[in-house]
Backbone as CSV, one residue per row, in Angstrom:
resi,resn,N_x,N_y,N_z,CA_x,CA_y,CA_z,C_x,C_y,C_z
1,UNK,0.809,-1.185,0.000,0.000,0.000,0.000,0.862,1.263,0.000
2,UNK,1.916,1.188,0.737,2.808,2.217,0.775,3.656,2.878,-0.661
3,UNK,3.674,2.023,-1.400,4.352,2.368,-2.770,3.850,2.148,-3.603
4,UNK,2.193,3.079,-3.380,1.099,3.479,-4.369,1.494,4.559,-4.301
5,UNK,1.187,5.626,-5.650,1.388,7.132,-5.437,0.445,7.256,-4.605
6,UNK,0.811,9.005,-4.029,-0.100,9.630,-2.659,-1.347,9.893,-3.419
7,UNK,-1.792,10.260,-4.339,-2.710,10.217,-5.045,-3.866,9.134,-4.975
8,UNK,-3.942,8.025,-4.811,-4.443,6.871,-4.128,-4.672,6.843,-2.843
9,UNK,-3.982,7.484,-1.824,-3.845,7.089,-0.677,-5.363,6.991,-0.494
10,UNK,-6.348,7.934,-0.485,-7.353,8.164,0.161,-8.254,6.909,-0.368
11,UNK,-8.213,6.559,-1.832,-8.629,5.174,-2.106,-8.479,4.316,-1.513
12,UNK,-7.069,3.674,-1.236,-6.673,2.879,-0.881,-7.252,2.703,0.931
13,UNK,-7.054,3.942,1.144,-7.394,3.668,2.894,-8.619,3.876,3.157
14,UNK,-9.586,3.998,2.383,-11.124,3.737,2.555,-11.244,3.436,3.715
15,UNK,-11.123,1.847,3.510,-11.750,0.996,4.836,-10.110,0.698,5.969
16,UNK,-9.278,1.622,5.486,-8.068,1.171,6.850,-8.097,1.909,7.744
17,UNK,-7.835,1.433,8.913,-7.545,2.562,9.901,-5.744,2.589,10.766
18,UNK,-5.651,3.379,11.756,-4.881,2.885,12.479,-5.389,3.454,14.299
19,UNK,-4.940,2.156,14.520,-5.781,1.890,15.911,-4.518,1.155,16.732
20,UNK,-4.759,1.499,18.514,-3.941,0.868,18.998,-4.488,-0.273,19.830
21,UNK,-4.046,-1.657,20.084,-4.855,-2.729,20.747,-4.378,-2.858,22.000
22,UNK,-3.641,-2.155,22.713,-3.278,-1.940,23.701,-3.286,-0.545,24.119
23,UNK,-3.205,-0.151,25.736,-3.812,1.229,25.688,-2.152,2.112,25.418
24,UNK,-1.302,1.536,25.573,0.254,2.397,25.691,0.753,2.065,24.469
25,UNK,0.289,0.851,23.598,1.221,-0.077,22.847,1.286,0.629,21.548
26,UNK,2.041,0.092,20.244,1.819,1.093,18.933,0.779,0.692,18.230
27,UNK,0.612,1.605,17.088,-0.306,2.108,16.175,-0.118,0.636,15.352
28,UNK,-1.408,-0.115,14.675,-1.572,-1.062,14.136,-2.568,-0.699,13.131
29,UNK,-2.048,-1.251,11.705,-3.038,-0.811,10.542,-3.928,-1.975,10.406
30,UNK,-5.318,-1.922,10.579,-6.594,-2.380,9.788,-7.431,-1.921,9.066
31,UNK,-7.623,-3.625,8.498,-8.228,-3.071,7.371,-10.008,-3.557,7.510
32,UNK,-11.056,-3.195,7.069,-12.137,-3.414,7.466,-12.640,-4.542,6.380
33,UNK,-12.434,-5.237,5.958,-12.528,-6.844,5.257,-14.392,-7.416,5.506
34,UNK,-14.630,-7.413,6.505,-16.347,-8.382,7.125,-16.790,-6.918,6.804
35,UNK,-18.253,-7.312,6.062,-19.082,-6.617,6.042,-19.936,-6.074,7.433
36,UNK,-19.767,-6.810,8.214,-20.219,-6.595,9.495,-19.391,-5.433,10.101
37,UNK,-18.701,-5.078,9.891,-17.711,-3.931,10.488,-17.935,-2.856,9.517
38,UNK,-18.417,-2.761,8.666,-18.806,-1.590,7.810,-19.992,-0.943,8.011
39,UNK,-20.220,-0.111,9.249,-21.124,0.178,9.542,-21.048,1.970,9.665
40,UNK,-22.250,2.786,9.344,-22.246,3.993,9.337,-22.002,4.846,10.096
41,UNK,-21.587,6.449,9.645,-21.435,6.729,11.078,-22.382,7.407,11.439
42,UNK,-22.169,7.759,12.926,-23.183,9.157,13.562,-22.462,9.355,15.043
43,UNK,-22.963,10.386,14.951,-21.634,11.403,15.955,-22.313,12.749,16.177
44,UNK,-21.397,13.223,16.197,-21.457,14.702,16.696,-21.452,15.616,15.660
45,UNK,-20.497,14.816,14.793,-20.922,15.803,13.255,-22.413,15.587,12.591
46,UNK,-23.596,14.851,12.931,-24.544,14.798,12.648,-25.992,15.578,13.531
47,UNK,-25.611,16.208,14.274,-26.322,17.120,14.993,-27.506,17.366,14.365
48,UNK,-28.611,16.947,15.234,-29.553,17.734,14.511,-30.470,16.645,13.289
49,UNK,-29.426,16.006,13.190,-30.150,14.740,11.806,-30.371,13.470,12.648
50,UNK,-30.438,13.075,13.960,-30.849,11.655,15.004,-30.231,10.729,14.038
51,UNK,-28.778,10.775,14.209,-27.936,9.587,13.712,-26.999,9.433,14.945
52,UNK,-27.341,9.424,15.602,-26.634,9.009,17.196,-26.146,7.671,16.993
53,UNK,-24.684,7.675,17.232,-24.403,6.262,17.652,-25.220,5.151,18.269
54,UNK,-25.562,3.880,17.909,-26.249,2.788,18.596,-25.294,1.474,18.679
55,UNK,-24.132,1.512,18.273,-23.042,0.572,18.735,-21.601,1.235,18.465
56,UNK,-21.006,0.674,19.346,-19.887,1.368,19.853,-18.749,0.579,20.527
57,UNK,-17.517,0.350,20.319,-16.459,-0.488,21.435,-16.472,0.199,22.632
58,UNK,-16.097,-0.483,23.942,-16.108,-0.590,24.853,-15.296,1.019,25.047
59,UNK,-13.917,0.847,24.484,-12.835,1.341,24.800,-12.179,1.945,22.757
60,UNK,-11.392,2.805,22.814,-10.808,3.162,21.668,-9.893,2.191,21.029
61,UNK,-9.479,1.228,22.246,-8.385,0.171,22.007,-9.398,-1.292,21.398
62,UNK,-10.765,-1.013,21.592,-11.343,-2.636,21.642,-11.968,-2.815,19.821
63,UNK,-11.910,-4.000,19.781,-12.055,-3.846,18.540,-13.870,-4.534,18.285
64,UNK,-14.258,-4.943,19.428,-15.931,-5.712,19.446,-16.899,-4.205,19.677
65,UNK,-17.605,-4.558,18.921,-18.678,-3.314,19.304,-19.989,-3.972,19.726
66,UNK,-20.663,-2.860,20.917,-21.675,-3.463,21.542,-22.817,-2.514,21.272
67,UNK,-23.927,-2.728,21.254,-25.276,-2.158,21.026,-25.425,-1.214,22.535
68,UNK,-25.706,-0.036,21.964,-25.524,1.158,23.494,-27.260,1.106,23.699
69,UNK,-27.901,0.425,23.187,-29.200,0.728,23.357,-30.110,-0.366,22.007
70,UNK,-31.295,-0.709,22.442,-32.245,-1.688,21.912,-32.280,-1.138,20.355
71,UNK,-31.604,-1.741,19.604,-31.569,-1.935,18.018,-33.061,-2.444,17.144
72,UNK,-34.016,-1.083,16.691,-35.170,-1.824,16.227,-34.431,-2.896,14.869
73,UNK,-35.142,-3.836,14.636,-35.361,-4.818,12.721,-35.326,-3.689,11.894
74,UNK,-34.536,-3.998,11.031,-34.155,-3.024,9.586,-33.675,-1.592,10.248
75,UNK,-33.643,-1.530,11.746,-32.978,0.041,11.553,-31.209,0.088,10.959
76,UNK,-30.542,1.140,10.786,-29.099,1.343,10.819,-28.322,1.067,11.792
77,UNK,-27.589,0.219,11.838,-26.683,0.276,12.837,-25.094,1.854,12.422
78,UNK,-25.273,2.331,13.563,-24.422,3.387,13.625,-23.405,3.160,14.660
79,UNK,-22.197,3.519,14.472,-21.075,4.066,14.988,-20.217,5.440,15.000
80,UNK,-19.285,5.557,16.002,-18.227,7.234,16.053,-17.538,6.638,15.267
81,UNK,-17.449,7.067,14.064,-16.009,6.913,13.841,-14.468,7.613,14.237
82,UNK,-14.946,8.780,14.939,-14.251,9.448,15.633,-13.793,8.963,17.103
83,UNK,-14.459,7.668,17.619,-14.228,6.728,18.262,-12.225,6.292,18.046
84,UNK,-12.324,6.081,16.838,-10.823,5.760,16.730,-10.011,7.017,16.064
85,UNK,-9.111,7.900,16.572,-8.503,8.549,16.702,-7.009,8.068,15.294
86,UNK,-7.187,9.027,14.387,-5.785,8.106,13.348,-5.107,9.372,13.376
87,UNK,-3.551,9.138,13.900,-2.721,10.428,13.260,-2.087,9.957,11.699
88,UNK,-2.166,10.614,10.929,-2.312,10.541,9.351,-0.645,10.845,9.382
89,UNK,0.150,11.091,9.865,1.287,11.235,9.779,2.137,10.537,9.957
90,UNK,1.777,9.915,10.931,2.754,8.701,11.224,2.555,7.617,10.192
91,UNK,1.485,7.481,9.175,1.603,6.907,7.940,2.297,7.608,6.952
92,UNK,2.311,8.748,6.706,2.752,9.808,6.169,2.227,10.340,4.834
93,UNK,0.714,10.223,5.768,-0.038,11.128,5.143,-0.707,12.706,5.594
């Protein structure tokens, strides 16, 4: 991935992140692969539009997400994606 032009990058890292699995430990790149982990967001940048998070990890470090509240049939499942924190530099982007 790294010796794609920067031009790509933002393609390429669609679905990657970087996240740490320990709370002190380093930065680890994933990639979001299961459709089950591709889930929308809602946050704080959605103010106003009731896209409130309804699942969420425990912790910034955890990688299981849990339902913060009773999930109706066919609704959206939402997440922060601001939940995981990426410094774009230390990839060097």
């Amino acid at each position: 991935m790294f010796s794609l032009p920067r031009d790509f990058a933002c393609d390429t890292t669609d679905w990657h992140w970087m996240q740490k699995i320990e709370e002190d430990g380093p930065n680890y790149m994933f990639a979001g692969i299961n459709i089950s982990s591709l889930m929308n967001s809602g946050g704080d940048e959605f103010i106003g539009m009731d896209r409130k998070p309804n699942a969420l990890p425990k912790t910034s470090t955890d990688g299981a997400f849990y339902a913060t509240r009773y999930i109706q049939k066919g609704e959206e499942i939402l997440t922060d994606y601001d939940m995981y924190y990426t410094n774009w530099k230390l990839v060097g982007l």
